[in-house]
N, C-alpha and C positions, 0 to 999 in steps of 0.2 A: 336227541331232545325229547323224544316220545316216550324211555323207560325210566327218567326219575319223574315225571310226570305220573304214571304208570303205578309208581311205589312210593307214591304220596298217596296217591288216591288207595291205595289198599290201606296202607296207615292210618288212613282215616278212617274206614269203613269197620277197622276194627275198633278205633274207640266211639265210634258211632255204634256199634253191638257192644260193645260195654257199657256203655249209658244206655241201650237198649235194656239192658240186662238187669241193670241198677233200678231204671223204671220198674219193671216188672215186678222186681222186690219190692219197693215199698209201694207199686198197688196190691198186691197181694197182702201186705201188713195192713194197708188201708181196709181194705174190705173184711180184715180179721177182727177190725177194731171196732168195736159198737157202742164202749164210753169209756169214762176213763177211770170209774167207781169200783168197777170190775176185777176179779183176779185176772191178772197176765202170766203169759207162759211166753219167753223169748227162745228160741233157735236158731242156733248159727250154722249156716252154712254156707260155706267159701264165704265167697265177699256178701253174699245175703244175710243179714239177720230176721228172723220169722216170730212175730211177737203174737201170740194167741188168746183172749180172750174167754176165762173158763166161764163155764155156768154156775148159779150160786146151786147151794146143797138145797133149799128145801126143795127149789121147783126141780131135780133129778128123778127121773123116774126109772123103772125098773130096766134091764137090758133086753136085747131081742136077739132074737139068733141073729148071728153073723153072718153078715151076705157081703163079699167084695163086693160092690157097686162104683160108679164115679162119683156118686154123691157123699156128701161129708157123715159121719156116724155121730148120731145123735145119742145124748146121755139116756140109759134106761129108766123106767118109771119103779120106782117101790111096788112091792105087789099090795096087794088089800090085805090080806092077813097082817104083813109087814107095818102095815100102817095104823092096820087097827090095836094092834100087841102095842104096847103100852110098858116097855122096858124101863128100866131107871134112865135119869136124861145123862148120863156120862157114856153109859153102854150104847146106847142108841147113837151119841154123838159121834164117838170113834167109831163106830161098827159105816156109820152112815159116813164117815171123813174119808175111810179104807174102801169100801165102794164106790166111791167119788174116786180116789184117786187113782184106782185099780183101772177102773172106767177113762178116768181123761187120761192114764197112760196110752192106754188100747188106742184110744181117740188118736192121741197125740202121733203113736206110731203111725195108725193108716194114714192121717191127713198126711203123715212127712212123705211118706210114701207115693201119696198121689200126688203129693206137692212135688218129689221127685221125678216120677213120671209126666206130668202136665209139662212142667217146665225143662223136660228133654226135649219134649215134641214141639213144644211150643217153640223152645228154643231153635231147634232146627228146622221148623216153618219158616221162624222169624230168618235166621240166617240167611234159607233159602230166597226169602222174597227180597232182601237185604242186598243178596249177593244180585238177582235179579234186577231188581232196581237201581243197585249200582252199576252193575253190568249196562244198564241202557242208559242210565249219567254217563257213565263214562263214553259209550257210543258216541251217545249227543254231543258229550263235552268232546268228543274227539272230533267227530263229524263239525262242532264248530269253531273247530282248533284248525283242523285243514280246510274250512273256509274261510276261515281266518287268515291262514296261512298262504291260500290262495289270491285271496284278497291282496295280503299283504306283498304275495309274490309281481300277481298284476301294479299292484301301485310302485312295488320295483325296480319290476320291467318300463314301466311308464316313466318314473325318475329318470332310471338308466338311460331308456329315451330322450328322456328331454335334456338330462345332461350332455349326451353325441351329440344332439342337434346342437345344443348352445355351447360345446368343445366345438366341433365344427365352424358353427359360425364365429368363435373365436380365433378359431386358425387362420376361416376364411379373411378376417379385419385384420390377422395379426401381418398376414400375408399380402395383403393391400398396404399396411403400413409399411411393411418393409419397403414393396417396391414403391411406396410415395418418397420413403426415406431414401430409397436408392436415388428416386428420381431429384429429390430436393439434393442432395449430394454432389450428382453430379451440374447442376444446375449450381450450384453454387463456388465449383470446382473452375464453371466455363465462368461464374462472375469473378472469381478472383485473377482468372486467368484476361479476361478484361477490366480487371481493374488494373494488372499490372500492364497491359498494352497502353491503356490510357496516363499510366502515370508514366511510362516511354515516352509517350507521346506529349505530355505535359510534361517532360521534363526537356523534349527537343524542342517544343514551345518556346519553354521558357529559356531556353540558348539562344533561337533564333531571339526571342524580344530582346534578349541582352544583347545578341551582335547587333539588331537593329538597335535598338538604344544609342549601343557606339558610336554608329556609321552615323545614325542622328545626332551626336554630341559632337563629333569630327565635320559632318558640314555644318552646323551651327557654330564652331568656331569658321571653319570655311566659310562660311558667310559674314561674318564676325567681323572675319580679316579685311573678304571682299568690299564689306560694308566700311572699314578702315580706310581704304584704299577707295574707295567712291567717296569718303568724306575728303582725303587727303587730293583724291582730280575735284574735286566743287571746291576744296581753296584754293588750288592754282591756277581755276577756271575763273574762281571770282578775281584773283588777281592779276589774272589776264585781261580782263574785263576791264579792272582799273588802269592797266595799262594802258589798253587801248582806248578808252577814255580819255585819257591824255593825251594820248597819239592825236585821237579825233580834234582835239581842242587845240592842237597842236596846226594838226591839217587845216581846219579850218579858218586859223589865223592865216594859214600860206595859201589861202582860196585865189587871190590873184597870183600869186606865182604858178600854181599852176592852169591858172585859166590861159594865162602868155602862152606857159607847155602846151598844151590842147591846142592853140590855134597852130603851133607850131608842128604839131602832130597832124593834125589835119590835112597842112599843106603836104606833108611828107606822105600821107595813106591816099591822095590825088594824085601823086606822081608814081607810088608803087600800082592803082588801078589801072591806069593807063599802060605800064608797064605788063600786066597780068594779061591784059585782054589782048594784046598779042603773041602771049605765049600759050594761052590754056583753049584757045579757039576752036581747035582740032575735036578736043576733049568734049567740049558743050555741043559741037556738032552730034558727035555720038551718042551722048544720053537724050539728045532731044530723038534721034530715032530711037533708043530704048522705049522711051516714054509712050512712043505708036503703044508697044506692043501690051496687053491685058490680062495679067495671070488671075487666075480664079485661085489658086493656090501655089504652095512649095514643091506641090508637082509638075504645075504647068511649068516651072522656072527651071525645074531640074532636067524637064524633058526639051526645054528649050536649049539649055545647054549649060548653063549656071550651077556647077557643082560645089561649090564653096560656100561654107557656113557661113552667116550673115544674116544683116536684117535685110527685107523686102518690104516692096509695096504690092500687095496684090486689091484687086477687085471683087466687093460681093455679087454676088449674082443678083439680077433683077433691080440693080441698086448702081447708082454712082461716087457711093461712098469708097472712100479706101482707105485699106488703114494698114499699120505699119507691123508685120511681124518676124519672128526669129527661126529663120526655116534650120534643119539639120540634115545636109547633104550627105553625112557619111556615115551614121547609126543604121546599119542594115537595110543598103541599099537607097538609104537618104531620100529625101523628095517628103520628108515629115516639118508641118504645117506645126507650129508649140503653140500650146494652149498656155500652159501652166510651166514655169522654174521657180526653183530655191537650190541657193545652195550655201549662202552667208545668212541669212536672218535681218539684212538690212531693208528689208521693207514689211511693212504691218499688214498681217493677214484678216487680221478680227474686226470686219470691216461691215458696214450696214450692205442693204439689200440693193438699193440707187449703184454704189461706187463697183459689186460683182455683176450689176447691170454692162455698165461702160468698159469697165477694165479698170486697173491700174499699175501702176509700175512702169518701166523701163523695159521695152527687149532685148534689149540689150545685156540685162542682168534680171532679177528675179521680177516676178509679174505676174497675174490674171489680162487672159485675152478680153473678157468679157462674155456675159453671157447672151448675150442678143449678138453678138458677130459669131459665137460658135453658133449658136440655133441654125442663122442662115448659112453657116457655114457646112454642117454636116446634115441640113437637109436636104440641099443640094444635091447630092448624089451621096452613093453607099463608101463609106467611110470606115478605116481601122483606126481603133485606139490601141497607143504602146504607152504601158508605164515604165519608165524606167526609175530604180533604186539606187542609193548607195550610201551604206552604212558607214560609221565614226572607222572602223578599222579596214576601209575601203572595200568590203566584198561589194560586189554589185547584183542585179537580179532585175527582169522585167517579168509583167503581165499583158497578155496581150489579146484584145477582144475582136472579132473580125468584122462585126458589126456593131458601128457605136455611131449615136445621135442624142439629142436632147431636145423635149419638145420649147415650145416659147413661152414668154411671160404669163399666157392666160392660163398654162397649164401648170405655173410653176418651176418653167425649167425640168420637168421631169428626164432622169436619164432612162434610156433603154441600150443595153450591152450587152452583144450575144455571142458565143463561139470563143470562151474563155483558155487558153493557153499560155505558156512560160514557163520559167520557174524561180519564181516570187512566192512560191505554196504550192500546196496540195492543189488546192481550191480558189475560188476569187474571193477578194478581200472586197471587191468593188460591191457597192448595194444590190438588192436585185431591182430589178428591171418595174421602174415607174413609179420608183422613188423619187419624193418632190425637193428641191433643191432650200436650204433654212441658211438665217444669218440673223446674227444679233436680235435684229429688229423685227425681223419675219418668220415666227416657228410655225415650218410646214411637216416637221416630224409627226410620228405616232407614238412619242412617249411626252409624259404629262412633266419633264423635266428639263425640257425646253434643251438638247442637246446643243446647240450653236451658243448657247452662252456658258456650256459648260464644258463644252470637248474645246471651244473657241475656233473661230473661224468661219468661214460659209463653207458648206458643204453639204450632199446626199443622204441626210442624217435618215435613219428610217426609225432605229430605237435607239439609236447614237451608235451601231451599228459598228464593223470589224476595219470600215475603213476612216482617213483623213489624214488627207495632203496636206492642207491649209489648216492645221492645228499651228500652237506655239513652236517656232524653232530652237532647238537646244541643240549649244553646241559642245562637245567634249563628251568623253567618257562619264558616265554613273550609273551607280547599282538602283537609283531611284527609281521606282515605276512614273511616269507622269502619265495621267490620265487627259491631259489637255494637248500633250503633244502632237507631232506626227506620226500617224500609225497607218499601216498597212500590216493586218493581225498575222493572216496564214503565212509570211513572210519567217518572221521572229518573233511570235508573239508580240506581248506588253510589253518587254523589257526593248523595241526595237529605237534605237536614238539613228533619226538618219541628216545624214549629210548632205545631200543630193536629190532633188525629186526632178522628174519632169512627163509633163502631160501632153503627146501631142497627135495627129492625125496624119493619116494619106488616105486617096481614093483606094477604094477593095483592088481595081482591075490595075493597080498599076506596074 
């Protein structure tokens, strides 16, 4: 880059000494010229032309010896004699034109000569100072060509700089994006792969709503039918009704025939008494000595000797009340006191607070003992409770607490049950311990959804909790959950429809 730079600048410097050159010429012509009235003399040489200025003829005066000098050679003067002689004016003319011209040749010669000479030297002063001074241009202009260049280099290296850094930091975000890309990828890879679980999953949904759908159109005609069939028993029921209606109206027209009958029966049930009361005498003797004797429960009876299931009369403690219950002689060792059966569904469990107070039912068949004769019952001394189960496809199953009581009315009936075993579950189904006992009319639960009118029944509800005996009884097979039924959860879960319950006690030490 430095040597056509180099041979410009020489290039130049020569036609900068040609126009040096050229100057020189026409001041040298300048300073030749002193008017324009004047004879001129031109001379060329090279590219100079040298234009000279002569003297007029009269002011020429005589010549003088010749002296090379640097100064310019002046015209001679006429001598005196010359000037005084008084020749004819044609002689004198020419004589004085040939002196003149004789003279500015002379002239002519030395000036070219010094003009020669000057403008050698001059010439190669000027050159020298030329070359000089371009020599120190060109220095400069070099010296500010590689500052320049230095300059230029710094600014660069500084680009170059800033380019790495902002390449870099390009790679560094380019490199960020990738792994954001990677990372949205695969995030999108785990969404599609849970979208497809979830539409497995919404599509076994939606089987299951369809099978339910079915199973619901299948008892809705089952009910349908059933509902055919309870309309079809109320007309034979109402027309039984008319039947017997008639009957009645019938009977009653015959009110004295058989009022005749009835005396006539009377006489006849006078003569079978009297008959009776000499055959069964033995009999009456004996139960009036049972009658001494005082069970406090189905264990005193069993220990007395009474192994046969049945109802009893035993005695509460501290009380001379008695009251009638269904002992179970031969369930593991028997001498068990029933609180609680079902097994058909023919008596109503969803009962107020007053009626699980007293009891009700039959012992005979399903029933609550009550809840004021268990209180004093398993206060009395230390008492086991046995639940016993049994499912629509007859498995069976008990739970069984080694310590069970219930406090009394001011406390709620609270049960407390402790020392849980069987296997009816993992675990107890029964409430925990000091849980208050709820019925329709009295929610002593801890949930704000009143469980006894919604599970049905009276029972230990705490949050409507894992257990109840005295829910609705269903009877038969079904895939339906009921949430108002009978349940005992850790058993069979929700889906458990039972057949069979019973709730009952013996002393711990028996």
């Amino acid at each position: 880059m430095q040597r056509p730079c180099l041979f410009l600048h020489l290039q130049f410097l020569k036609l900068e000494m040609g126009w040096l050159l050229a100057l020189g010429c026409l001041a040298v012509a300048v300073a030749v010229v002193t008017g324009s009235e004047r004879r001129q003399h031109q001379v060329q040489h090279g590219p100079c032309s040298y234009t000279f200025i002569l003297p007029e003829v009269e002011q020429c005066q005589p010549a003088r010896d010749f002296q090379e000098t640097n100064s310019l050679q002046r015209d001679s003067p006429s001598s005196p004699e010359t000037a005084h002689a008084k020749p004819p004016w044609q002689d004198s003319k020419l004589e004085s034109l040939e002196n003149t011209t004789e003279n500015s040749t002379q002239w002519l010669q030395k000036l070219e000569s010094y003009i020669q000479e000057n403008v050698r030297s001059e010439m190669a002063e000027m050159q020298r100072n030329v070359i000089h001074s371009q020599t120190a241009t060109m220095l400069e202009i070099g010296t500010n060509l590689l500052s320049q260049s230095a300059e230029h280099t710094r600014k660069l290296t500084d680009v170059e700089t800033q380019v790495l850094n902002q390449t870099s930091r390009l790679e560094v975000q380019l490199l960020e994006y990738y792994l954001s890309t990677t990372r949205l990828e695969k995030q999108l890879v785990q969404q599609n792969q849970e979208v497809s679980r979830l539409k497995v999953k919404n599509s076994l949904l939606e089987q299951r709503f369809l099978d339910m759908e079915a199973r619901h159109s299948q008892e809705l005609q089952a009910s349908q039918q059933e509902k055919e069939q309870l309309q079809e028993l109320l007309d034979r029921q109402s027309r039984l009704v008319t039947l017997l209606e008639g009957q009645l109206a019938s009977s009653t027209r015959n009110s004295t025939l058989l009022q005749r009958q009835q005396a006539a029966l009377s006489d006849t049930v006078q003569q079978l008494l009297a008959l009776c009361i000499s055959c069964v005498l033995p009999e009456i003797t004996s139960s009036s000595k049972e009658k001494v004797m005082i069970f406090r429960d189905c264990a005193d009876i069993y220990r007395y000797g009474i192994t046969e299931n049945g109802i009893y009369s035993i005695h509460l403690t501290n009380s001379t009340q008695t009251i009638k219950v269904f002992c179970d002689m031969k369930t593991r060792g028997g001498g068990w006191t029933v609180l609680q059966h079902r097994f058909d569904g023919s008596v109503e469990f969803h009962r107020s607070w007053e009626e699980y107070k007293m009891g009700f039912g039959d012992p005979s068949g399903e029933h609550w003992l009550g809840n004021d004769f268990i209180h004093v019952l398993t206060t009395s001394q230390d008492y086991t409770l046995q639940v016993q189960l049994k499912d629509v496809e007859g498995n069976q199953a008990y739970s069984q607490y080694n310590n069970f009581h219930i406090d009394g009315e001011d406390k709620k009936y609270s049960v407390h049950a402790h020392g849980f075993s069987g296997t009816a579950g993992h675990t107890s189904s029964l409430t925990r311990t000091g849980t208050m006992f709820s019925t329709k009319d009295q929610d002593n639960d801890r949930c704000s959804c009143k469980c006894a009118q919604m599970a049905s029944g009276g029972w230990w509800f705490e949050a409507c909790g894992p257990s109840n005996l005295n829910g609705i009884y269903y009877a038969g097979v079904s895939n339906v959950m009921r949430y108002n039924g009978i349940k005992w959860y850790y058993w069979k879960g929700p889906s458990l429809i039972v057949n069979m319950t019973t709730m009952m006690v013996r002393p711990v030490n028996f």
